[in-house]
C-alpha positions as CSV (number, residue, x, y, z in Angstrom):
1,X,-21.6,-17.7,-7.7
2,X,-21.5,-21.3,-8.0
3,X,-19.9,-23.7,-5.7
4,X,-17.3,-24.5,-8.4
5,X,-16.3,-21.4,-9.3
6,X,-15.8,-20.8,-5.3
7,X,-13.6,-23.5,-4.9
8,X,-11.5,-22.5,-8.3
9,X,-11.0,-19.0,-6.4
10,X,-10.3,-20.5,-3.2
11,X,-7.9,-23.0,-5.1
12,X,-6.4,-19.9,-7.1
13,X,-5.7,-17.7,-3.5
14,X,-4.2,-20.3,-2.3
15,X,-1.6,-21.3,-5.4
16,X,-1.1,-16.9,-4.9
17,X,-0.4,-16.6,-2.0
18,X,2.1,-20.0,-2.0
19,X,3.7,-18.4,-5.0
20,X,4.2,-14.6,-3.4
21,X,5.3,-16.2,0.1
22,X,8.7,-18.0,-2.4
23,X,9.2,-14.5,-3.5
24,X,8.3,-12.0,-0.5
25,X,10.9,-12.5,2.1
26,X,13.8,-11.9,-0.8
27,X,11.7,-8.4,-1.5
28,X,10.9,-7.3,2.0
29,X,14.4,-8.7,3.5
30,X,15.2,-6.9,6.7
31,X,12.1,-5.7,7.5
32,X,13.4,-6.4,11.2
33,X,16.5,-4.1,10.9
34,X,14.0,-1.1,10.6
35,X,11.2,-2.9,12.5
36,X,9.7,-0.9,15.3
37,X,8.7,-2.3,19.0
38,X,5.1,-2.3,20.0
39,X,3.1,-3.6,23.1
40,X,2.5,-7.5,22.8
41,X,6.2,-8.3,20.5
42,X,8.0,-10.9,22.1
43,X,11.4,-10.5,22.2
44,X,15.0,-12.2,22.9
45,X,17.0,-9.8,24.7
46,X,21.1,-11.7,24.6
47,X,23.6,-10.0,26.8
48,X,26.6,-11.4,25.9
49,X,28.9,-13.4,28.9
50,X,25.9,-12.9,31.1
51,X,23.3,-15.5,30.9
52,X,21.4,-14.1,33.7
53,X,21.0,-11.2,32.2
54,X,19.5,-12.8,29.1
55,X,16.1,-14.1,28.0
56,X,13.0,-14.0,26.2
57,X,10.7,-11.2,27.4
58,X,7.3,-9.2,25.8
59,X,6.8,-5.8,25.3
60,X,3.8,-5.0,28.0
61,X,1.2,-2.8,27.9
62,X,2.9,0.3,29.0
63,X,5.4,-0.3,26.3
64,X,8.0,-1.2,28.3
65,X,10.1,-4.3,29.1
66,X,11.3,-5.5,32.3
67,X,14.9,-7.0,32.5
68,X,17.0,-8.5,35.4
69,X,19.0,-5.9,37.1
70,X,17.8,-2.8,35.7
71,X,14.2,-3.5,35.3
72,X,12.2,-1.1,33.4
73,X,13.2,-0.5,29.8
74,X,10.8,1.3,27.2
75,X,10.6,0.2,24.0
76,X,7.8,0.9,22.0
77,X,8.2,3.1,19.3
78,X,12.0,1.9,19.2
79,X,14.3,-0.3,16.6
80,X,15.7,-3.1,17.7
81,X,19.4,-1.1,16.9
82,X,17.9,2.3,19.6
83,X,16.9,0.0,22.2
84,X,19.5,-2.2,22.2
85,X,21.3,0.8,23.0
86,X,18.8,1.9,25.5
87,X,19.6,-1.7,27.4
88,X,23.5,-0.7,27.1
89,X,23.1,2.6,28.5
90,X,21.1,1.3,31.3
91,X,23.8,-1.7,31.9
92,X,26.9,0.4,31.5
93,X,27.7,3.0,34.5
94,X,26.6,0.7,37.2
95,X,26.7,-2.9,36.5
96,X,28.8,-4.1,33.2
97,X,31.8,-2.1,31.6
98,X,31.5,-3.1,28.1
99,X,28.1,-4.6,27.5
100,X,27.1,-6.2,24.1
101,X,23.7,-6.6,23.8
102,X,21.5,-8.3,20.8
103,X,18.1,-7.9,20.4
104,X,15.8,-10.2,18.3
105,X,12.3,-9.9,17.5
106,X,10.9,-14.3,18.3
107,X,7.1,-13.3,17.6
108,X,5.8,-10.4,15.9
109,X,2.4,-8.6,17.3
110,X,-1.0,-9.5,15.3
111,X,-2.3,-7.5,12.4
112,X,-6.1,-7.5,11.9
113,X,-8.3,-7.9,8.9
114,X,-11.8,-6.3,9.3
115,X,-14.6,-6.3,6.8
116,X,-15.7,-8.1,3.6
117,X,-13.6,-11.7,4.5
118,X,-14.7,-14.5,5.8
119,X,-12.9,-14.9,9.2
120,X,-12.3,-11.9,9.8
121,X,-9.9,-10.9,13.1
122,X,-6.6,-11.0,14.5
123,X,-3.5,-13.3,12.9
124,X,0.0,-13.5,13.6
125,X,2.0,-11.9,11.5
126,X,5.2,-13.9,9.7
127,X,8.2,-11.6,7.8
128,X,7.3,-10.7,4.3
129,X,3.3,-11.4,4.5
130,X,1.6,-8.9,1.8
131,X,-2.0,-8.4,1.4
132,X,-3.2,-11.2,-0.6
133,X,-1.2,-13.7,2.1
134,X,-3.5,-11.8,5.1
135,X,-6.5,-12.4,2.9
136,X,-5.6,-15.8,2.2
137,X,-5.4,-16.3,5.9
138,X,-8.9,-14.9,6.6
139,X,-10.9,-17.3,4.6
140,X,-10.5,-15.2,1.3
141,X,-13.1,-12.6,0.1
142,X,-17.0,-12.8,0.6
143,X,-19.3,-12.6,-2.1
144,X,-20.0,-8.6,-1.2
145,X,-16.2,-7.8,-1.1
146,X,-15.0,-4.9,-3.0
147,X,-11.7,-6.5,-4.0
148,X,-10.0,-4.1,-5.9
149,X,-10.6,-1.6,-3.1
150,X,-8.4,-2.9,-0.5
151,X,-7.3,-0.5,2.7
152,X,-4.8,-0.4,5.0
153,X,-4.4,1.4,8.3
154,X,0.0,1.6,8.8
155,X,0.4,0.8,12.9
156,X,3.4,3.3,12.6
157,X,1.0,6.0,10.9
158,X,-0.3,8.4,13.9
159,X,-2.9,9.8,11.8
160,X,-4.4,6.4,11.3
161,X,-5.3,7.5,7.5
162,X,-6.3,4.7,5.2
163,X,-4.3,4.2,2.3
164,X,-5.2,2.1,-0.9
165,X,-3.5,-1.3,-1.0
166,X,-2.9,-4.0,-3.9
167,X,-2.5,-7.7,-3.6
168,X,1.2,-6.9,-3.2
169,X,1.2,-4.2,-0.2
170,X,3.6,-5.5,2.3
171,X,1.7,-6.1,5.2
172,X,3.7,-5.0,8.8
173,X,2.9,-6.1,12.7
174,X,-0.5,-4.2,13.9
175,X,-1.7,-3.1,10.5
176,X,-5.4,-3.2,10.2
177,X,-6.5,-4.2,6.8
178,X,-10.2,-3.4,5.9
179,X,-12.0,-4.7,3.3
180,X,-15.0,-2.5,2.0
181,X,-18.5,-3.7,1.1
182,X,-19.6,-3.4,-2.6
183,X,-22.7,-2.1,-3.4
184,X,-25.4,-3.4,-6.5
């Protein structure tokens, strides 16, 4: 492959993905509402008329975060709405009669990219990022990348199966995308 015809895909990816990233977020809108906590999401906990109470905390490695007062709350594998609710159950017999708490998500955790790209690794992960964005980010294809035989691994998929993916595949925190090798 040439050197120009490198930089025209390179130059192409790049118009793609600035093109889908105008028209993702209105497609994959409230991806947070059903979004589900894992270790290393850092979070704004807001518990309203109590300032003390409130802050920016992460989701550590036991999957739990620790808050003023009541310490200990688990949150991974929770929405936002269910542990919200877990903060309000913690909050209510002993310490606040009527607590309203909000949860937001500040910073998502990584996905990952393994295979035929050319920076392969860990990236942060911003709302409505599909495939061809993650791709994009990792330096694009190499010359031995099977590109229309994209995989994902879903972080929320306990079986950890691969499924096929397009350039359009809505990527989510702690995916693993894997680009296969072609072979001559």
């Amino acid at each position: 492959m040439s050197i120009l015809s490198r930089r025209f895909i390179t130059l192409f990816l790049f118009v793609l993905t600035v093109h889908l990233g105008v028209w993702a977020p209105s497609v994959l809108a409230g991806v947070a509402e059903g979004y589900i906590l894992g270790v290393g999401d850092r979070i704004r906990v807001t518990v309203f008329g109590h300032e003390d109470l409130s802050g920016e905390f992460e989701v550590d490695g036991a999957g739990r975060v620790s808050l003023p007062l009541i310490r200990d709350v688990d949150a991974e594998g929770l929405t936002l709405r269910k542990f919200e609710q877990g903060i309000v159950d913690k909050l209510k017999p002993d310490f606040l009669i009527n607590p309203k708490v909000s949860v937001d998500v500040l910073n998502y955790r990584p996905f990952y990219i393994i295979g035929e790209v050319k920076k392969p690794g860990s990236y942060a992960y911003v709302n409505g990022m599909t495939i061809v964005n993650a791709i994009a980010l990792a330096g694009g294809y190499t010359y031995r990348a099977k590109e229309n035989n994209v995989l994902i691994i879903r972080a929320d998929d306990k079986s950890r199966e691969k499924e096929s993916a397009d350039h359009d595949t809505p990527v989510l925190p702690g995916d693993v995308i894997e680009v296969p090798e072609r072979y001559f």
